[in-house]
C-alpha positions as CSV (number, residue, x, y, z in Angstrom):
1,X,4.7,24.8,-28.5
2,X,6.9,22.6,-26.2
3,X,9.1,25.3,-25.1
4,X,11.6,22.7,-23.1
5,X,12.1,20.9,-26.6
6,X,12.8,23.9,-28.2
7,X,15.3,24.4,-25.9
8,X,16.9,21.2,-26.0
9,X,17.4,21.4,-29.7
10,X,18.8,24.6,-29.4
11,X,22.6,23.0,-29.1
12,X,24.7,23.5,-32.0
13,X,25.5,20.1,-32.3
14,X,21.5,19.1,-33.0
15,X,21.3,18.8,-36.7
16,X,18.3,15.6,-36.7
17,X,15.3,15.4,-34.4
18,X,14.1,11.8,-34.7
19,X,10.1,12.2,-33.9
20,X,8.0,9.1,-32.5
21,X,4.6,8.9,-34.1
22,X,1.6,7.7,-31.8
23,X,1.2,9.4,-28.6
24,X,3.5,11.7,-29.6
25,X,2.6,13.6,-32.9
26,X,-0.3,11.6,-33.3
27,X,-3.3,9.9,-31.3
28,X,-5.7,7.4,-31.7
29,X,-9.1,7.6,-30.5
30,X,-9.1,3.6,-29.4
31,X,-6.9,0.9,-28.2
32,X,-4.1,0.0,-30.3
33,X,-5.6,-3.0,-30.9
34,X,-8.7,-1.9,-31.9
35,X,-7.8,-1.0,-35.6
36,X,-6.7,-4.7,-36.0
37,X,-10.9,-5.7,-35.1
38,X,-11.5,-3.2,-37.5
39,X,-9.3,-4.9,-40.3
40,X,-11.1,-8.4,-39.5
41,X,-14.1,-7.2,-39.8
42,X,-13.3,-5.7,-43.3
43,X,-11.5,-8.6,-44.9
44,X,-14.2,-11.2,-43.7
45,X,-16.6,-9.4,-45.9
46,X,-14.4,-8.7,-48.7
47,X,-13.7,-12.6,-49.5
48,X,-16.5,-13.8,-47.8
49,X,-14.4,-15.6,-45.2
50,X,-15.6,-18.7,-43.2
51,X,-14.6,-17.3,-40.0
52,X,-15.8,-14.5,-37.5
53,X,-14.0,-11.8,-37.3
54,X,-12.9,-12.3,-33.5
55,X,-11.6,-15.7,-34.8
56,X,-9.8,-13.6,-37.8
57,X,-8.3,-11.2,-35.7
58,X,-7.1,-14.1,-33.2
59,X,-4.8,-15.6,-36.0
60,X,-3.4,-12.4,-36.8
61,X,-2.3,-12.4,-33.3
62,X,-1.3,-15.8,-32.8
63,X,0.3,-15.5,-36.2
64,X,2.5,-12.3,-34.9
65,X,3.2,-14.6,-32.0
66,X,4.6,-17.3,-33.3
67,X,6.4,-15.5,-36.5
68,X,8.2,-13.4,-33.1
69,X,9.3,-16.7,-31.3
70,X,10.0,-18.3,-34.7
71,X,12.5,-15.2,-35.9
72,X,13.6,-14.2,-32.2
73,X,12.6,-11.3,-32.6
74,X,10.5,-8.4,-31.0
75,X,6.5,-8.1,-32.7
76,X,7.4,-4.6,-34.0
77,X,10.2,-5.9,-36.2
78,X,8.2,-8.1,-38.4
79,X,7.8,-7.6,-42.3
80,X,4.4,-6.6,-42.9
81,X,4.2,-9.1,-46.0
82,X,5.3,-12.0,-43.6
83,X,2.9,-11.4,-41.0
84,X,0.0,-11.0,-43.7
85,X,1.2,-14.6,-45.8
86,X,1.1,-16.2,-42.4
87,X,-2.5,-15.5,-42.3
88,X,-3.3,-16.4,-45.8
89,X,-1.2,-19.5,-45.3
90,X,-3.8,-20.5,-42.0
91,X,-6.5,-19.6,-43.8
92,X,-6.1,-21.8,-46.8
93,X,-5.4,-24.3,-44.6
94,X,-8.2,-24.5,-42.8
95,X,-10.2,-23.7,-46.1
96,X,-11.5,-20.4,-44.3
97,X,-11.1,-18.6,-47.8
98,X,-11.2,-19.8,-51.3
99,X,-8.3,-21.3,-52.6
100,X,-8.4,-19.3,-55.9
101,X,-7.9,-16.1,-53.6
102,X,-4.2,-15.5,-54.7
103,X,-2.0,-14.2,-52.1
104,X,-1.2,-10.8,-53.8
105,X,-4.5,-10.0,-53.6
106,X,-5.1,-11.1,-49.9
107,X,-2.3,-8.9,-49.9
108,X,-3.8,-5.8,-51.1
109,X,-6.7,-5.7,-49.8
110,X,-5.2,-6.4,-46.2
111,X,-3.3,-3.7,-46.7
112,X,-5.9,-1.4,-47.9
113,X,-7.9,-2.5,-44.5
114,X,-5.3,-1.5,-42.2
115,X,-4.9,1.9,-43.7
116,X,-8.7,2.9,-43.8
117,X,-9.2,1.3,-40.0
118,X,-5.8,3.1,-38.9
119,X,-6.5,6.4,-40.7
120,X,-9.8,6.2,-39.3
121,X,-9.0,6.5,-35.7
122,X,-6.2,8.4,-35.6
123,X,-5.9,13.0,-34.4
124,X,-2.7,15.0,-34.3
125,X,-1.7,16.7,-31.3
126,X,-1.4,19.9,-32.1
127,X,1.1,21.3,-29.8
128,X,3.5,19.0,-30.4
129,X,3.0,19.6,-34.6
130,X,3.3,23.1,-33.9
131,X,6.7,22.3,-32.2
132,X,7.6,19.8,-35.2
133,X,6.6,22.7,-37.7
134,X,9.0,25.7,-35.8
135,X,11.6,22.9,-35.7
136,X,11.6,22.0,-39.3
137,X,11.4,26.1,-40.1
138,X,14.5,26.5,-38.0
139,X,16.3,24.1,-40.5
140,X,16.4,20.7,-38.3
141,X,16.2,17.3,-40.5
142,X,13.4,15.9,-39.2
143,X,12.4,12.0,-39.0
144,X,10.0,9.8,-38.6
145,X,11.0,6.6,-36.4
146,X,8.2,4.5,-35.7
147,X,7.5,0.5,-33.9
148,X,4.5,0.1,-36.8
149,X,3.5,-3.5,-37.8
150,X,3.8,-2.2,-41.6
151,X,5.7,-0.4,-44.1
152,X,7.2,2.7,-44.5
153,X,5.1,3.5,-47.6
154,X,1.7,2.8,-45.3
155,X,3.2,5.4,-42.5
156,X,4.1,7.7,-45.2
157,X,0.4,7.2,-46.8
158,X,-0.7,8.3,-42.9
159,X,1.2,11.2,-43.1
160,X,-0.2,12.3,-46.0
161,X,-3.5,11.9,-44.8
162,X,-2.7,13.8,-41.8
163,X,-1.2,16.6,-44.2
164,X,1.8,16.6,-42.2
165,X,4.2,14.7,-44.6
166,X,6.3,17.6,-46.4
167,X,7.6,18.6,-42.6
168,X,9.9,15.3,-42.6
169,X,12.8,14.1,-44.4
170,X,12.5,10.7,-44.2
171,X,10.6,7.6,-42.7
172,X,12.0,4.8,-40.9
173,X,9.1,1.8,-39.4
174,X,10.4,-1.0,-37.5
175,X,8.6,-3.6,-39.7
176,X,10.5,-2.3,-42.6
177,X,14.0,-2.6,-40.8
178,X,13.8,-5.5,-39.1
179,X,14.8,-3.5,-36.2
180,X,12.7,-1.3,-33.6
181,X,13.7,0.9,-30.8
182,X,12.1,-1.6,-28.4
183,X,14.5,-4.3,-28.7
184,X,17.4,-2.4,-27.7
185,X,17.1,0.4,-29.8
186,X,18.5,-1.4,-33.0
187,X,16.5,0.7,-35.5
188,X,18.7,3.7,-33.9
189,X,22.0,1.6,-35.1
190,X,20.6,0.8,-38.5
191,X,19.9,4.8,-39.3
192,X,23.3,6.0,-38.0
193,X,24.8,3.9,-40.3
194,X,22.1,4.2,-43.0
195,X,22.5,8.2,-43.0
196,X,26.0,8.4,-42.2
197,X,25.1,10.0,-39.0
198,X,26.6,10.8,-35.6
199,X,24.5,10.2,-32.9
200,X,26.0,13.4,-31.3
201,X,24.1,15.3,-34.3
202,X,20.5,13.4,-33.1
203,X,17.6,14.5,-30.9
204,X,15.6,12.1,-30.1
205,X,11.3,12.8,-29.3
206,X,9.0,10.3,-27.6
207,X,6.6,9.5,-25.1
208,X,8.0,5.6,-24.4
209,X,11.1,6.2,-21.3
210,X,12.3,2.9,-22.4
211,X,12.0,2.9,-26.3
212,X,12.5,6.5,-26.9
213,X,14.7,7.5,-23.7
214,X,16.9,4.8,-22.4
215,X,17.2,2.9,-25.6
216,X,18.4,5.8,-27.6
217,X,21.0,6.7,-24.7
218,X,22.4,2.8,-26.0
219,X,23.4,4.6,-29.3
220,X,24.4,7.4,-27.3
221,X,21.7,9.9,-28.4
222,X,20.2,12.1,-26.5
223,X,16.3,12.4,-26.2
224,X,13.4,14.4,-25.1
225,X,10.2,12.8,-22.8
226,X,6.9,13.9,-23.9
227,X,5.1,12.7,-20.4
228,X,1.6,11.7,-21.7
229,X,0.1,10.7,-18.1
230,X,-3.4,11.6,-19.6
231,X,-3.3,9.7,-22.5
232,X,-1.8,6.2,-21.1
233,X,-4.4,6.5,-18.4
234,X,-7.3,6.7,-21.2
235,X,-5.5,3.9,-23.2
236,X,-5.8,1.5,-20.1
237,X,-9.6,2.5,-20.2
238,X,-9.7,2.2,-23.9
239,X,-8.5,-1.3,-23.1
240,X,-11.2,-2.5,-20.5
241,X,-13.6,-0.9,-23.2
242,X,-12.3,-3.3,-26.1
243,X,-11.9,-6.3,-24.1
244,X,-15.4,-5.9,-23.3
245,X,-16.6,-5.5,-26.5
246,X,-14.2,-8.1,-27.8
247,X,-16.7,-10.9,-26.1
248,X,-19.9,-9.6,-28.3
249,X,-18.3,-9.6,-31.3
């Protein structure tokens, strides 16, 4: 167990402990990006799409893009459903799928895809679950507050999955919220005033010293750093890796 976190919840005025999810309680085995390849892959053969997947998963991208500079706001903080009819809306326009495909279904099954190539990919790190399990023993509230390009229902399927979801209260993703810790730490503002809470009572766990350290010191909560050294180094090699890869496929 993270014996420093332990201590640092230890103050009587701690009655939340906000948890990041990846790189923090959880791990994926490949760049962050990689799961999105996956999902290409998957939805080109389910409606027979007239596209490759490395085209496929280039619109999702460029469609992220532009639905960021469009809004003004950050990537994280974009409805899931948005993001997905911006696709559907490019690909019916360039007659890539058929036009009978309704959206809800494009929908469904692009939501499906994410889950199985996400779920797929992903490990817990146990010390930290051990932590997050002692914490939630000792009577802490515990959240989830995740940057996630979908829904709150999706991260809560993860959980599940994981068989970690009966340690937390509740389940906050930036997509949902319109509002991520990235940008400023809005999604911080938006559950104070959601949960009626004081930031004084809020602990905040992360591996990101911007998102999870200086922006929640905006709101004025105070936070724990989870230094994961080890694992950004592999994700920069995880990244070479897919770039590479990215060319043959």
């Amino acid at each position: 167990m993270d014996k420093n976190l332990i201590t640092k919840a230890n103050n009587p005025d701690i009655n939340y402990i906000f948890f990041d999810y990846y790189d923090t309680v959880i791990h994926r085995r490949v760049h962050p990006l990689q799961p999105f390849i996956m999902w290409a892959k998957q939805i080109k053969q389910e409606f027979g799409l007239m596209i490759s997947s490395k085209d496929l998963y280039s619109v999702r991208r460029k469609s992220i893009h532009l639905l960021s500079a469009a809004l003004g706001v950050s990537e994280s903080e974009i409805s899931y459903e948005k993001v997905i009819r911006k696709i559907y809306e490019t690909l019916i326009e360039s007659e890539a799928i058929n036009r009978k495909t309704s959206f809800e279904l494009f929908l469904e099954k692009s939501f499906e895809a994410d889950y199985q190539s996400e779920s797929s990919i992903q490990y817990v790190n146990k010390k930290t679950l051990d932590t997050l399990k002692f914490l939630k023993k000792e009577g802490y509230k515990i959240y989830c507050v995740s940057d996630f390009h979908s829904d709150e229902v999706f991260m809560k399927r993860l959980l599940s999955f994981h068989g970690i979801d009966r340690f937390y209260d509740k389940v906050f993703v930036s997509a949902a919220q319109n509002a991520s810790k990235e940008n400023k730490g809005r999604i911080f503002k938006v559950i104070l005033e959601k949960e009626r809470i004081s930031p004084k009572e809020v602990l905040m766990v992360g591996d990101n010293p911007k998102s999870d350290v200086e922006h929640a010191k905006l709101h004025g909560i105070e936070s724990h750093y989870l230094k994961r050294n080890w694992y950004k180094m592999r994700q920069k090699l995880q990244f070479i890796i897919f770039s590479l890869r990215f060319n043959f496929i």
